[in-house]
N, C-alpha and C positions, 0 to 999 in steps of 0.2 A: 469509594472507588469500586468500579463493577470488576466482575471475575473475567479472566481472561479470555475466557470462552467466548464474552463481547467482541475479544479482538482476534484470534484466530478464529475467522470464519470459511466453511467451503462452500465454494461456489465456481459456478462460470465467469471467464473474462469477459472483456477485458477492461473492466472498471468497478472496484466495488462501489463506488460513488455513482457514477454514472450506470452504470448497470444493472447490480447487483441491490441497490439502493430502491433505484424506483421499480425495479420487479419485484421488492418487497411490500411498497406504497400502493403498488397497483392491485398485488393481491390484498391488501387491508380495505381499499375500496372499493373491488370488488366483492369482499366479503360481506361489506355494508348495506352495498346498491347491487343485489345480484339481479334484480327484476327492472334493471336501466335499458328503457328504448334503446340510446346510444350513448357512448360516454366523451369529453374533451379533455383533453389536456396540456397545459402551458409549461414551458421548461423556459424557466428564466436564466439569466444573467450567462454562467459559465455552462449550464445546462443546455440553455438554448444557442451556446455558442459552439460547443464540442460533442452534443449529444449525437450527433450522427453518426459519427467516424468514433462516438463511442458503444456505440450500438441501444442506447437509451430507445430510438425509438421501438427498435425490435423487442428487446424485454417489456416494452411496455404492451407492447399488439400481442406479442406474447401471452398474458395475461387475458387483455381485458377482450381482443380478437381483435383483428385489422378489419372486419366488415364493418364494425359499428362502432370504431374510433375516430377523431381527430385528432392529428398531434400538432399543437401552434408553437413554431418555436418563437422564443420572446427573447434575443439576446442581448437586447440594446435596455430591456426593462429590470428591475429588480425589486426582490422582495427584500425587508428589513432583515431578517435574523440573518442569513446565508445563500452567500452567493449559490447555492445548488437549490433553488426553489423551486417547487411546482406547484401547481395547484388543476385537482382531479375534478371537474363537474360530473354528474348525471344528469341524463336529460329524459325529457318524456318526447313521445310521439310528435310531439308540434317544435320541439327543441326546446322547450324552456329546461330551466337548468330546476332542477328538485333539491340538489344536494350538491353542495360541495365540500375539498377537503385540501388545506394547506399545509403541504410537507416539506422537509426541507432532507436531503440527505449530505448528512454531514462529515463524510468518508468510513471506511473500512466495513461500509451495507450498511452501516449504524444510520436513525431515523431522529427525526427534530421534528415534532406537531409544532404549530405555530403557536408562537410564546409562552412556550414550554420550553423546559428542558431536556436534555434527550433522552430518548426513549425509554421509561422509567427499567431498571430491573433491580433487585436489592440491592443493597449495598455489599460488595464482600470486605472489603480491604478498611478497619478502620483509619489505616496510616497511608495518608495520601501524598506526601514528598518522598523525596530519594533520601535528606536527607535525617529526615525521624526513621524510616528502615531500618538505614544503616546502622543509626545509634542503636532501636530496639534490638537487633542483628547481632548487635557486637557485645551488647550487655549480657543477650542470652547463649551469646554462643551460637547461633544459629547462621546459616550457609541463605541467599536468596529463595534457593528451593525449598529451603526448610518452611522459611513462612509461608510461600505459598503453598503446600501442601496444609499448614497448619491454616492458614485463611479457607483455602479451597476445599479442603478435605481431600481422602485416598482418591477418590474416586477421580481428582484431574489428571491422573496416570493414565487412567483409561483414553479420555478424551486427547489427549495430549500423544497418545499411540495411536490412536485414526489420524491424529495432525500430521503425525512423522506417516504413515502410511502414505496421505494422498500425496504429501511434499516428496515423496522420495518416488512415486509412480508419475507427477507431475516433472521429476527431471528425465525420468526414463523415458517416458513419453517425447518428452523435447528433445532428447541425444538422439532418437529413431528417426521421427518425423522429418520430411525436409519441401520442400516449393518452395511457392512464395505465398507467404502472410494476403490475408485479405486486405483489402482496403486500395486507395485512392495511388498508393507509393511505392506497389509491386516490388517492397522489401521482401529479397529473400534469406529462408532460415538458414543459422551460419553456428549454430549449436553443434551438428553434427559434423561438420567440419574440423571445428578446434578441436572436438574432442578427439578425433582422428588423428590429428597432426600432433597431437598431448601425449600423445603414444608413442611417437616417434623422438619426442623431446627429451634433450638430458633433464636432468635434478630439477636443476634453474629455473626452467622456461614450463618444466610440467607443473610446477605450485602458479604460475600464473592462465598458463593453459587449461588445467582440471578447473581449477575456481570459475574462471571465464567460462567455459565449456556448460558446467551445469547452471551458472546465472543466467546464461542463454537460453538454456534450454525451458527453464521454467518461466521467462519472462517471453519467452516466442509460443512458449505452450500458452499463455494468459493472452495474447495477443490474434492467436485465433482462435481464441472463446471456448478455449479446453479448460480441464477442471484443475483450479488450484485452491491454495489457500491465504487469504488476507494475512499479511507477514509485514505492516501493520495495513497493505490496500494492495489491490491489486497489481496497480502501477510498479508497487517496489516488491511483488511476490518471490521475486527471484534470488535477494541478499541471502538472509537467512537459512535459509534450506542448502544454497550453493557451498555456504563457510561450513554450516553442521554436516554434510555430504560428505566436503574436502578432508575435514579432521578427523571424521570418523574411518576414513582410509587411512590419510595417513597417521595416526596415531593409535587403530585398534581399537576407538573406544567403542562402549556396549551399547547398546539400544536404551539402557536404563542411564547413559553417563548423559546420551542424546538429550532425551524427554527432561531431563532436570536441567538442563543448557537450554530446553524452547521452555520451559518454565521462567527461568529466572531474564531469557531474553523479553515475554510476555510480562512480569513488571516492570520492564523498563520501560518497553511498552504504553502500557498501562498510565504510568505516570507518566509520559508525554502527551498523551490522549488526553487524559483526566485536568490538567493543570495548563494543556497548549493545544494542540491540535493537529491531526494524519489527513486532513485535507487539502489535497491541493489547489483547489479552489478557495481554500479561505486563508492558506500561509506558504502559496506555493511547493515547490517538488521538495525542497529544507523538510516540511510535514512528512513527505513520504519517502525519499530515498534518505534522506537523514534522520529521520527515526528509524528506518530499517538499519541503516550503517551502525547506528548505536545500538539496537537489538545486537545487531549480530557478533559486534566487537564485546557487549557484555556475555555473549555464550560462549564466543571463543576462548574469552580468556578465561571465565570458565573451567572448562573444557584442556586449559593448558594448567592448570592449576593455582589460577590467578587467586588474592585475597579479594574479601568483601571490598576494599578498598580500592584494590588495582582492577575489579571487576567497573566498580563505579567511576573512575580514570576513564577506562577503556570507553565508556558509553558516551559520557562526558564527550571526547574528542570525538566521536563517530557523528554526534549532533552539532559540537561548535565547527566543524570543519565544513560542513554542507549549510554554512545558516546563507542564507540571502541567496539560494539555489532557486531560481527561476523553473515555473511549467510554461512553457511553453510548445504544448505536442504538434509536431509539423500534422495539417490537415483533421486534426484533433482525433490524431489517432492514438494510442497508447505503444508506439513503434517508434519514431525520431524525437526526443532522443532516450528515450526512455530504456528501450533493450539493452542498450550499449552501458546507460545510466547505471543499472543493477549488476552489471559487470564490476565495473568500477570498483562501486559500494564497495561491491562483496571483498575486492583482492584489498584495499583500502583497511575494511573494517579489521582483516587477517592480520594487516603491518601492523596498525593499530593494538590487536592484545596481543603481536611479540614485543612492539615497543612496551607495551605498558609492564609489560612482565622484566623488563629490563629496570625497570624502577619500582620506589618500594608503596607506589598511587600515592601521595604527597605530590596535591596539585596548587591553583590559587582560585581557579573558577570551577566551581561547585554546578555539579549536574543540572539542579534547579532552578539554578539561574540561567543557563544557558539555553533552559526549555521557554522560561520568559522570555528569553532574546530572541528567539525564532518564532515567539508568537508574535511577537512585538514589528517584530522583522516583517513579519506575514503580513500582518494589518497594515504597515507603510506600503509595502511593493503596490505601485500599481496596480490595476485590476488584468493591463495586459500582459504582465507576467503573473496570472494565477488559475490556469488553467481555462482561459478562451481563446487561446489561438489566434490574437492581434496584435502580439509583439515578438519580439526575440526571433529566434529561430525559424518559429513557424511564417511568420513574414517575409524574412530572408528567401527561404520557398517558395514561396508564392509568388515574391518577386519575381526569383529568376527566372520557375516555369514559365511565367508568363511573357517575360522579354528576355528568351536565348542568347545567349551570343558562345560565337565560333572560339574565342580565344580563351573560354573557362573549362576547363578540363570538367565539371560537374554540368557542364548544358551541354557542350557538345557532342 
């Protein structure tokens, strides 16, 4: 299993998949074919269905230039390994193609060459379930963060405080900022808002307020292509950071209580990655706001003083409770419903490790199983609920812009 450093990535929004993905692909091809007349390129299936309103084409022109690219989008086609395929030509002067290059990105920026597996980097983790961990964990004595600094080495403290940097200047950034979001649905930001009204709130209403307030903010900051961190993809950047934010006020904790809570969130991580899947393209939004719910409910509780046990409870429910969660982004943008989506998570994943801390984590369905069930889950949904924008929601939309009527309080 790779080091976590695979799965906290920073980058620009608003998709590590769709974005952040093939401006990785684009610079590997360009690095190949620097001396290309012009180059094309195909974005199949979910790619060529969301890629605009993900900004895919941009990062890609970005790269290689908008004078001497074409981008074809191919939504109706598919390549075998994943639904997020592309494929890079170079061409010469007359257009024949000289080179080409089949990639697939397969969420959180992470990269798939065609039938390969993803994109090699050593192995760090010899223990790849939750639950051999645990047992190793509980044999040795040892806390989540314990292993992974012992897997990782010292030196993921470091890494892991540029993590807590950008995620805490990406909430900042989002509680400041306000208009309205790019794209097609002139949603405007509402971070700034709650967090105002959060202020004004008794006890109650402010642990729902604050939570909401900074998921907002850092999933509206991902939404207009400001800088955040894959927290396990861009899409669900806002759980994590929002619950670690929330606790760290109200409980005092240290900057060091932090970094060891997005550690031990980053195996949990890890092993949904490694054994299932944070793509929404390949197992719907379950991959991504439900892996982040379960990141974040295993930091929180944590962070509350949960056991190894009640820590793995905690993640447990933060995955089994989002399985069969449909993507379906209105106009395939990373805005309806997804902002509101990592809201949720977040106050969610919070109930979550108080629930869990009220018991002593003596469950009956075991973490690992429940990452098979959402992968499994993944591979049945339809294709139009897994990130192309031809069912659910995003059709709902499309409908009604398209035939108003006077007596819906959302057309009129």
């Amino acid at each position: 299993m790779q080091s976590i450093k695979e799965l906290y990535r920073i980058g620009l929004g608003p998709s590590s998949s769709h974005t952040m993905g093939p401006k990785f692909a684009a610079e590997r091809f360009l690095a190949a074919h620097p001396n290309a007349a012009s180059y094309r390129v195909h974005l199949f299936e979910s790619m060529g269905a969301t890629g605009k309103g993900h900004l895919t084409d941009w990062a890609i022109l970005q790269v290689l230039g908008e004078e001497r690219t074409e981008i074809v989008w191919r939504p109706d086609d598919k390549l075998p390994d994943h639904p997020n395929g592309m494929i890079f030509e170079a061409l010469d002067t007359d257009g024949n193609v000289t080179a080409d290059y089949t990639v697939y990105s397969v969420g959180g920026g992470a990269l798939r060459e065609s039938g390969k597996e993803d994109e090699a980097t050593e192995a760090v983790y010899d223990l790849t379930t939750m639950a051999d961990i645990m047992k190793y964990c509980s044999d040795k004595g040892l806390t989540y963060w314990e292993y992974v600094e012992q897997r990782e080495g010292k030196d993921i403290w470091d890494f892991l405080k540029e993590i807590w940097k950008v995620m805490s200047s990406a909430i900042e950034n989002g509680l400041t900022n306000q208009g309205v979001l790019p794209g097609s649905i002139g949603l405007r930001r509402q971070a700034w808002n709650y967090y105002k009204k959060s202020k004004l709130a008794g006890k109650e209403l402010q642990h729902t307020g604050l939570v909401t307030a900074y998921a907002l903010a850092v999933s509206e900051e991902n939404a207009g292509g400001g800088t955040i961190v894959t927290a396990p993809t861009c899409g669900s950047c806002g759980i994590v950071p929002a619950v670690l934010r929330y606790i760290k006020e109200k409980h005092d904790s240290t900057e060091k209580d932090i970094l060891r809570a997005l550690a031990t969130a980053g195996l949990f991580g890890n092993v949904i990655k490694h054994n299932g899947s944070i793509s929404g393209a390949e197992v719907g939004c379950q991959g991504e706001v439900g892996s982040a719910c379960s990141m974040a409910a295993a930091a929180a509780t944590q962070l509350l003083g949960g056991s190894i046990k009640q820590i793995e409870y905690a993640a447990e429910m933060g995955l089994e409770h989002h399985l069969g969660l449909t993507c379906d982004p209105v106009d395939g943008l990373v805005q309806i419903p997804c902002i509101e989506r990592n809201a949720c998570a977040a106050t969610r994943a919070l109930s979550l490790a108080e629930m869990t801390l009220f018991s002593d984590g003596t469950h009956h369905i075991p973490f690992d199983e429940v990452v098979a069930v959402m992968t499994q889950t993944g591979h049945d949904l339809p294709s139009l609920y897994r990130e192309t924008s031809t069912g659910g929601l995003a059709v709902a939309y499309a409908d009604r812009k398209s035939s108003p009527c006077k007596d819906c309080p959302g057309c009129s």
